[in-house]
N, C-alpha and C positions, 0 to 999 in steps of 0.2 A: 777668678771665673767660677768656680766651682761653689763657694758662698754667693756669686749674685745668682747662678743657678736655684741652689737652696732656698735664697731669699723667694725666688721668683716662684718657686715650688709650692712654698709656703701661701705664698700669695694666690697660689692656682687655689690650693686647696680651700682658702678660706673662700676666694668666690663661688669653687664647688659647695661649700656647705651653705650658702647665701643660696646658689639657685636649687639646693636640694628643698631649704626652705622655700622661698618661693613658691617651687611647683609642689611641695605638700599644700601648702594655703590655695593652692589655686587646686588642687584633687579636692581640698573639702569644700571648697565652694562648688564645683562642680554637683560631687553629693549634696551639695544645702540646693541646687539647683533641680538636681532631682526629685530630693524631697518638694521644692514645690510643685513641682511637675505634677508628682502623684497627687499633691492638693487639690490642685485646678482639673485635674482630670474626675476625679472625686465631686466635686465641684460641678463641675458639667456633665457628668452622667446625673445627675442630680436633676440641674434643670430641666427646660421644654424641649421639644424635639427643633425647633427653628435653632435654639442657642447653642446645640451639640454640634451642629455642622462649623461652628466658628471658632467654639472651643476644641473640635476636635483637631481641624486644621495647625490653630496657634499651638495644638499639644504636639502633632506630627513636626512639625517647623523645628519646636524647641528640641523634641527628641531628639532629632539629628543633629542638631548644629551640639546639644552636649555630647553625643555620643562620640562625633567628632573631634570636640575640647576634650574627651577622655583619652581617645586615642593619641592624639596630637601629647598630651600628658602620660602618656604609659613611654611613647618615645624618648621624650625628655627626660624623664625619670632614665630611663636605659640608657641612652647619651652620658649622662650624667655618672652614670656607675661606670662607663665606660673608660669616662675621662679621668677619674677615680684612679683607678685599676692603673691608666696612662701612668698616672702621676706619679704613680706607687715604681713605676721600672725607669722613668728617666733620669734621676741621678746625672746626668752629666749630658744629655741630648737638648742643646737650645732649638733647635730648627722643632724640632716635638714641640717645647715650649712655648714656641711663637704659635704653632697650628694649633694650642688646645687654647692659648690666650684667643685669639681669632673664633674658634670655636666657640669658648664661653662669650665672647661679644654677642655672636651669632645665637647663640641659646638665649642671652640675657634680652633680646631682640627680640625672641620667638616670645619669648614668655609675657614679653609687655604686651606684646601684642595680641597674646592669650589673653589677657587679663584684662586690657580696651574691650576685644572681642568679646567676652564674658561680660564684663558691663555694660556694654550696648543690648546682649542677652536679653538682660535682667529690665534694663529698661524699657526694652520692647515688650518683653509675657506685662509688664507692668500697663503697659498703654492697654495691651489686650487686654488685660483683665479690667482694666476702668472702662476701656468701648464694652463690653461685654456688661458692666454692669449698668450703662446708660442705654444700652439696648432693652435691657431686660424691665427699666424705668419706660421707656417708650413702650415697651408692650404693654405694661401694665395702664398707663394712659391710654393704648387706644381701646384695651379690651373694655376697661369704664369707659370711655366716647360711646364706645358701641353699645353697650348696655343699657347706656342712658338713652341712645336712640331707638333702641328697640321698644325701650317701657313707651317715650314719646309714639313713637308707630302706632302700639297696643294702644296706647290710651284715643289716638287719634280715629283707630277704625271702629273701636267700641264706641264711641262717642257717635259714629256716623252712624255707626248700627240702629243705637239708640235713638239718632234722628229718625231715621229712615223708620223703623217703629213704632215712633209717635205720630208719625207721619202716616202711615197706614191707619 
């Protein structure tokens, strides 16, 4: 009993150092999420005053929901040391054993789910940022439409002027 104990301990720990990796790779994504964060925000204060209200939204949106995947990630990481520290006094408690086995399902759970979550992120600031640049293509087409129809305007009332003055 005390060897399948061991074994099973062994086994705890090795999934411990599995979801310790894990949620490291998933805090630095987070930070690479950041960083673009502060890209696009850089990015958009840049732009026109119409493109800042869309960027500034998609920037508020993304803030939260990482700030969120951070927090949700400071937990996990604690959990994790917790389950650690567990592992380190049970020695011969299977009923412990079964609740932290359970526990790491339940973490290994959380984290994919972080990690879906964090990829649907990434792909949304992504769509943002292509609408945002097809917006920014649509301004630029209408502000030539307009210009070209202003010169037309100009050319058209000078032209009348011109009649109206020959005409006198």
């Amino acid at each position: 009993e005390r060897d399948m104990d061991r074994k099973k301990i062994e086994e705890l720990m090795e999934e411990n150092m599995t979801l310790e990796m894990a949620q490291k790779q998933s805090m630095d994504e987070s930070l690479h999420l950041g960083w673009e964060l502060e890209q696009i925000n850089r990015t958009t204060e840049l732009s026109e005053v119409p493109q800042k209200s869309l960027g500034h939204e998609v920037n508020e949106l993304t803030s939260s929901r990482l700030l969120k995947l951070e927090m949700e990630n400071q937990s996990l990481l604690k959990t994790v040391e917790e389950l650690q520290s567990a592992v380190g006094s049970v020695e011969g408690s299977s009923s412990r054993i079964l609740k932290m086995e359970k526990e790491n399902q339940r973490l290994s759970k959380k984290l994919e789910e972080l990690e879906n979550e964090m990829s649907q992120e990434k792909q949304s600031l992504q769509n943002s940022q292509n609408l945002s640049k097809d917006l920014m293509k649509e301004k630029a087409q209408l502000e030539k439409t307009l210009e070209t129809l202003r010169e037309n305007s100009e050319r058209q009332v000078s032209s009348r002027i011109k009649s109206l003055n020959a005409a006198l």
